[in-house]
C-alpha distance (Angstrom), angle and dihedral (degrees) to the residues before:
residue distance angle dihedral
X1 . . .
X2 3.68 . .
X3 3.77 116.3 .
X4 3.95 125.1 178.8
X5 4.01 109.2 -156.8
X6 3.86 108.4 -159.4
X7 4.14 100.2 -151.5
X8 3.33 136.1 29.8
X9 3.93 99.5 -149.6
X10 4.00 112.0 134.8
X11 3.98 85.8 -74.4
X12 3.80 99.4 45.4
X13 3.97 88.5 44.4
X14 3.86 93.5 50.3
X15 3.84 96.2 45.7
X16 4.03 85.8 47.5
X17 4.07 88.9 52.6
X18 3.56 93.6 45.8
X19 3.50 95.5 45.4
X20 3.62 99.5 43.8
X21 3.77 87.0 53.0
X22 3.79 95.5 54.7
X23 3.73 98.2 53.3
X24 3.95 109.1 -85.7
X25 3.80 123.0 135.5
X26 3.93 91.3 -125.2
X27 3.78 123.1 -175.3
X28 3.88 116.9 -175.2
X29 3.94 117.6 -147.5
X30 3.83 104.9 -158.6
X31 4.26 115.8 167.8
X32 4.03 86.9 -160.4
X33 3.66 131.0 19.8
X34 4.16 127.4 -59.5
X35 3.79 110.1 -85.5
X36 3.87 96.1 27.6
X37 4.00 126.0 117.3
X38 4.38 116.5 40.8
X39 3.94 87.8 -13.3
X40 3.93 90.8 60.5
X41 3.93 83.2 45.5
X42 3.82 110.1 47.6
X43 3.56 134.4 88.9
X44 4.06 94.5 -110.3
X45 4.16 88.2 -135.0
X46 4.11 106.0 166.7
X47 3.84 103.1 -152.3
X48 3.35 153.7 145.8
X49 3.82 119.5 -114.9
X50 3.81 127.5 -165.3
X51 3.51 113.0 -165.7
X52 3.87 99.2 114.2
X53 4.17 129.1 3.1
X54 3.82 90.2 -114.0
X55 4.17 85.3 54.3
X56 3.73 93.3 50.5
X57 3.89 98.4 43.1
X58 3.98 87.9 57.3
X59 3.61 98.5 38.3
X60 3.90 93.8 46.6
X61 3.63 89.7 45.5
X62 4.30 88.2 48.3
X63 3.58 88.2 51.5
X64 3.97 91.0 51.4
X65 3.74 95.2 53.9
X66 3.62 94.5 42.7
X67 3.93 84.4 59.8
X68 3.82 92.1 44.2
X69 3.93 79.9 55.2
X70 3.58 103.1 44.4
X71 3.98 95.2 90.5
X72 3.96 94.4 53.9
X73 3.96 98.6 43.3
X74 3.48 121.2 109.4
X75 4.45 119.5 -94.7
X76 3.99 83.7 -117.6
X77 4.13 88.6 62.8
X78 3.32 82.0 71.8
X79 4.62 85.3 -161.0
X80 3.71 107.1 -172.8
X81 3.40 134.6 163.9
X82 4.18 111.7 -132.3
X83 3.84 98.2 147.2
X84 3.38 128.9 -130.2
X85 3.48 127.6 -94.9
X86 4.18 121.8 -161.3
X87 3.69 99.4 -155.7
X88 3.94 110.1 -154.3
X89 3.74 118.4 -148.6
X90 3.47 94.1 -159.5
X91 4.35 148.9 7.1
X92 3.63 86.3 -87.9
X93 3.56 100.3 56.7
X94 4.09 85.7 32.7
X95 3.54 83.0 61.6
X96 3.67 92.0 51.0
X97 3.59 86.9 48.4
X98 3.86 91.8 60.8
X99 3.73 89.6 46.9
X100 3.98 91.2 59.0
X101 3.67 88.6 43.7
X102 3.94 92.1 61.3
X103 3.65 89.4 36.6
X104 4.13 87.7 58.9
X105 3.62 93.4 41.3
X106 3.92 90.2 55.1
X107 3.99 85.0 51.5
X108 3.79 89.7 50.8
X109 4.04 92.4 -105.1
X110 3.67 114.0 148.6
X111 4.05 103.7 -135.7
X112 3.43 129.7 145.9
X113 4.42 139.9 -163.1
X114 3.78 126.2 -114.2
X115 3.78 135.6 -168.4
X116 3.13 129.6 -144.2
X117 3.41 106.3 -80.0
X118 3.24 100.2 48.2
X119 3.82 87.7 47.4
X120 3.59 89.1 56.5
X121 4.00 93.7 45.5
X122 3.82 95.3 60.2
X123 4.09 102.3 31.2
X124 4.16 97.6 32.7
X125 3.88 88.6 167.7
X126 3.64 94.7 73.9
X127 3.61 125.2 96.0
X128 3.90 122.2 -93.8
X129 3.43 118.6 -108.0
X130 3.93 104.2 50.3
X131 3.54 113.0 138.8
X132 4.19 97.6 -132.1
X133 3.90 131.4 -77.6
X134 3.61 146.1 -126.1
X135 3.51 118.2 -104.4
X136 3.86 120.9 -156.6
X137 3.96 101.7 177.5
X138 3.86 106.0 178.3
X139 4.32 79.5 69.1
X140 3.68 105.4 118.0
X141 3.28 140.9 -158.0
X142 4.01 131.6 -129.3
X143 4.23 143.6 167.0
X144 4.00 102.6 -132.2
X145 3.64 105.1 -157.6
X146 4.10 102.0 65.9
X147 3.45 87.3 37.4
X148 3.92 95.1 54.4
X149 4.28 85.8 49.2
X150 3.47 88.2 55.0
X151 3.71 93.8 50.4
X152 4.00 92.9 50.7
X153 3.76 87.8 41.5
X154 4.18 87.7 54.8
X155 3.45 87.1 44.8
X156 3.62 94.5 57.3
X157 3.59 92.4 48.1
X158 3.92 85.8 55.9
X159 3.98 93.5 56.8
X160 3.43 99.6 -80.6
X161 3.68 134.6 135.5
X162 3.50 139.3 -137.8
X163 4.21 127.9 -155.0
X164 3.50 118.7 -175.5
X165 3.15 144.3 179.9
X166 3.71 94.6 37.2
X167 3.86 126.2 90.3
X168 3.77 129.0 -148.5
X169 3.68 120.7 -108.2
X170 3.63 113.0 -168.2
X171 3.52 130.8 -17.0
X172 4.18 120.1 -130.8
X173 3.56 127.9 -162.5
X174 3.43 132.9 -85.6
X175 3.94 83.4 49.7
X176 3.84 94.8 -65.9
X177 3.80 117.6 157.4
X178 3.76 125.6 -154.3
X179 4.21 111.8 -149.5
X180 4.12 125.9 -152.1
X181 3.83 80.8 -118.7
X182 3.63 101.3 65.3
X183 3.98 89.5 -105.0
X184 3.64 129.3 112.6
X185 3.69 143.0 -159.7
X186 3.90 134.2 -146.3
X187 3.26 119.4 -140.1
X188 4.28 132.8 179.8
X189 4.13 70.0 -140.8
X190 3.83 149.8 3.3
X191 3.64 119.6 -161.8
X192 3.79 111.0 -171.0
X193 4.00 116.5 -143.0
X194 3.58 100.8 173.9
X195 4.03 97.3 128.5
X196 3.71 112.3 -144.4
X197 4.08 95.0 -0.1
X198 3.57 94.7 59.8
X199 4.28 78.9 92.3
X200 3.98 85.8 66.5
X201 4.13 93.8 50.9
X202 4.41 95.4 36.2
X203 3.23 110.3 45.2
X204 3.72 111.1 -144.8
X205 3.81 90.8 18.1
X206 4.18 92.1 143.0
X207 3.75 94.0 -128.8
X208 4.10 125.3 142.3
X209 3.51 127.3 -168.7
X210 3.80 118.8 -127.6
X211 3.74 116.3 -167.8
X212 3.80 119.0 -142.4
X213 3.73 131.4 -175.6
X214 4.19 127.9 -145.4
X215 3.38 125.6 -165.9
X216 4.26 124.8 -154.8
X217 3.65 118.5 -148.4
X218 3.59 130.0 -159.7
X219 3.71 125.4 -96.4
X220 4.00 99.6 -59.1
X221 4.38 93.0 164.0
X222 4.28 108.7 -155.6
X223 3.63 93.6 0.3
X224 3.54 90.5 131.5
X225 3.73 131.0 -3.4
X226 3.89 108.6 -156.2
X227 3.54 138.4 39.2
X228 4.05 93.2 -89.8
X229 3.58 115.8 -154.9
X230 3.70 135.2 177.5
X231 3.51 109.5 -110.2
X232 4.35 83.7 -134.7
X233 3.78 90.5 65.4
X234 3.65 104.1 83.5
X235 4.00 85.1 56.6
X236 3.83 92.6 49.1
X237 3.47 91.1 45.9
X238 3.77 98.0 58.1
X239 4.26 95.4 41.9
X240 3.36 92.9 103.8
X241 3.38 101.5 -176.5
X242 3.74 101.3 58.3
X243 3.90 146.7 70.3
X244 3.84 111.1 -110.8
X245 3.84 158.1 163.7
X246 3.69 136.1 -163.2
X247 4.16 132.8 178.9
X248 3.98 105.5 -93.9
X249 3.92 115.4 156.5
X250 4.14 120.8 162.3
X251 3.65 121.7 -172.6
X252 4.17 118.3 -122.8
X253 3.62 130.9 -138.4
X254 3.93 84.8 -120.7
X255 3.68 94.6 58.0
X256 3.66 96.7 -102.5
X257 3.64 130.0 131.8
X258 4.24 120.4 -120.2
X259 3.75 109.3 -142.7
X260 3.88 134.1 -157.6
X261 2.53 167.8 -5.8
X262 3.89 131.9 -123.0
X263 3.46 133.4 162.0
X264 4.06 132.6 -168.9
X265 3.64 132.7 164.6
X266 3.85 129.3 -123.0
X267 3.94 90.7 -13.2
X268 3.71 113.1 130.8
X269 3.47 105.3 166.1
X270 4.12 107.4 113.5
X271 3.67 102.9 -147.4
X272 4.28 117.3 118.7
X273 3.61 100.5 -103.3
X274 4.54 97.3 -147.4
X275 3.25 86.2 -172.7
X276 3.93 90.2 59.3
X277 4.04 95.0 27.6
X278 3.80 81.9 53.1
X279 4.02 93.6 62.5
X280 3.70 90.6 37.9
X281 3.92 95.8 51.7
X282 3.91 89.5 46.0
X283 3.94 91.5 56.4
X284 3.97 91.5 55.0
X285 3.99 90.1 41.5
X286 3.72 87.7 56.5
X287 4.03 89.3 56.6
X288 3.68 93.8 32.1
X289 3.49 111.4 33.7
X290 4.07 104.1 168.5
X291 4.19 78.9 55.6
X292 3.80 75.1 78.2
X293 3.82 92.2 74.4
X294 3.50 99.1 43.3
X295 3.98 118.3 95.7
X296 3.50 128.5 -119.9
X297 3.73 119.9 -133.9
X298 3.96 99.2 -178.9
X299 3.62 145.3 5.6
X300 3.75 126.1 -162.0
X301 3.76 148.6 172.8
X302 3.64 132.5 -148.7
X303 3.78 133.7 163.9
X304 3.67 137.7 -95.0
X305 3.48 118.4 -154.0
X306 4.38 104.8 -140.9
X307 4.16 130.9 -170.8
X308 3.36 126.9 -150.6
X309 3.69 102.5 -102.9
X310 3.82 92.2 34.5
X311 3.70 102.6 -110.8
X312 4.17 124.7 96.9
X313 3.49 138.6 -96.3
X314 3.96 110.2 -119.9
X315 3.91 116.2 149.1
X316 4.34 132.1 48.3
X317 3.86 115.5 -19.5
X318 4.05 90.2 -149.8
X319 3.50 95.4 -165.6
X320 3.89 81.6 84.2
X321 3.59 128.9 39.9
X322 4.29 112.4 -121.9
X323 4.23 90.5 11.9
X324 3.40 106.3 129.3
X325 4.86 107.1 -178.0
X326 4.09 118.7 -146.1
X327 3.88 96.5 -179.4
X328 3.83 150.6 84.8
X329 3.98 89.5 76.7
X330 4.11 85.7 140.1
X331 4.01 103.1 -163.3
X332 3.86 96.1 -18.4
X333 3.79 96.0 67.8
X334 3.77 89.5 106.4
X335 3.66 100.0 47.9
X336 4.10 94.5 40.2
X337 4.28 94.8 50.3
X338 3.32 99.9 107.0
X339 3.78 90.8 36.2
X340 3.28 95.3 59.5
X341 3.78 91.7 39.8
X342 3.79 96.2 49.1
X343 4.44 78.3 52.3
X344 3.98 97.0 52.4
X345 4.02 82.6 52.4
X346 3.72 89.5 53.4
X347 3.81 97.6 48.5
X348 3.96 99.9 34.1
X349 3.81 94.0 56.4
X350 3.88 89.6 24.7
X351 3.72 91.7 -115.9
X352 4.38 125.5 170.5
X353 4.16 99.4 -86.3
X354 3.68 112.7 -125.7
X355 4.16 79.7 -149.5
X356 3.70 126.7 28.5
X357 3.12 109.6 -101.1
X358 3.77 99.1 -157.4
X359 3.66 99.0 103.4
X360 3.77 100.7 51.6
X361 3.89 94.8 43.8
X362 4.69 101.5 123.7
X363 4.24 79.6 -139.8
X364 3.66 80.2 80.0
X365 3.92 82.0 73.1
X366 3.88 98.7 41.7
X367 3.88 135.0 52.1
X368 4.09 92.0 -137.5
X369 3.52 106.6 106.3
X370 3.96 117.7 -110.9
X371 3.63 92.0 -111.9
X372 3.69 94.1 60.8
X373 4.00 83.7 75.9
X374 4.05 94.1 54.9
């Protein structure tokens, strides 16, 4: 089978690898470099996320290949494993915390509660008062951009082929792709992985760009030891329709300190917003007040690319004949790569899914039947 992959983010590069190594003919079409765009720009957090069975199934599964990949990633992927650890700020949200934790269990995630005390025994740089946390410890840690050059590079060495510096255009049935060069490529099928500008290439692909911003700190060694996260932000992450912030540090192999997180709807431009990072900043110094102290060397934005019911688009797009859609993953495009990957393998060569694939299937969004697109 011949498959063209427009972008060669962390999802694009991942479906390439895994395709490539099952037998396709795959060419990548990437207008910068691999690992550029939202993959350069995120927080590279590998975890498991609850908010709906479909959500959990891919995201547990993510997290398992990401392990099964650990050993053969590059030194400058710097994958480790520091947990994550859902700080609540009060009994509600500790409440909510021991919800989760049954939820994971059923899903065959190890997690487990902590007080206080213990809380403040492991992450001393949080503020007093917090009523305990949730700790999921098989959560890793990972920097996207090396690892999606690696993946294109594997790729290569499996057959495939890499154009760059050239951007798709439009993409015509029958798994025809139009270039920015005046060329064009057929394909038996073109999945697009372009994140949040897959809206420019499909039109009526429901897509939305949500802006984030990241902040790098200088070397702050054993501030914190997990990825900390407010247990609030999976709820501000999926209100679509409004500005907002929410405490999210992560601990880097350098020493460094990982700061967010930000989220705006339908805003593309990528200047810092202070005004924004400001409000964001205050909301992690109010968990982590000696964060205060530490310098900041950078700030940055990047852009998420949202659906309307919060889960991606991964499967046929049957609005067009051949177009197969590898997007929408929000924040969890990272962790759910070779998920989704390991998914376009099943459905391309009509393969057993390790995950139902029901729930991400873009038909959801249209009243063509699936078919139509095969």
């Amino acid at each position: 089978m011949d498959v063209v992959i427009v972008g060669a983010g962390i999802v694009g590069a991942a479906s390439a690898l895994a395709l490539a190594r099952a037998g396709c003919r795959v060419t990548v079409v990437e207008e910068r470099f691999p690992g550029g765009g939202a993959t350069a720009a995120g927080m590279g957090h590998v975890v498991v996320i609850d908010d709906s069975p479909a959500q959990i199934a891919l995201t547990s599964r993510g997290r398992a290949l990401w392990e099964s990949l650990a050993p053969h990633l590059p030194a400058a992927a710097e994958y480790r494993r520091p947990g994550t650890a859902w700080v609540a700020a009060d009994d509600d949200e500790l409440a909510e915390a021991a919800a989760k934790a049954e939820r994971l269990a059923a899903a065959g995630v190890a997690a487990r509660l902590v007080g206080p005390a213990e809380l403040a025994r492991f992450e001393p740089a949080l503020r007093p008062g917090l009523a305990g946390a949730l700790v999921v410890p098989d959560d890793a840690v990972v920097y996207p951009p090396p690892v999606a050059a690696w993946m294109v590079a594997e790729a290569i060495d499996a057959g495939a082929r890499l154009r760059r510096g050239v951007a798709a255009t439009a993409v015509e049935p029958g798994g025809v792709l139009r270039l920015t060069d005046g060329g064009r490529i057929e394909a038996d099928a073109v999945v697009v992985a372009t994140g949040a500008a897959a809206a420019r290439l499909v039109p009526g692909v429901p897509i939305r760009p949500r802006k984030g911003h990241l902040v790098i700190t200088d070397r702050a060694p054993g501030l914190i030891r997990h990825q900390i996260v407010e247990l609030g932000y999976v709820k501000r992450a999926h209100d679509v329709g409004t500005d907002s912030v929410a405490f999210n540090v992560q601990p880097r192999a350098t020493g460094q300190v990982l700061v967010g997180s930000s989220r705006q709807i339908d805003v593309t431009a990528p200047a810092v917003e202070p005004k924004l990072l400001e409000t964001m900043l205050a909301r992690c110094f109010d968990y982590l007040p000696r964060l205060a102290t530490v310098p900041a060397i950078r700030a940055w934005t990047g852009l998420r690319a949202a659906t309307p019911d919060g889960l991606p688009l991964v499967g046929p797009w049957p609005a067009i004949a051949g177009l197969w859609l590898a997007t929408g993953h929000e924040g969890l495009g990272i962790t759910t790569a070779p998920a989704t990957a390991e998914g376009l393998v099943a459905g391309l060569l009509g393969r057993d899914a390790v995950v139902d694939p029901a729930p991400w299937l873009p038909a959801r969004f249209l009243a063509v039947p699936v078919e139509a697109a095969r």
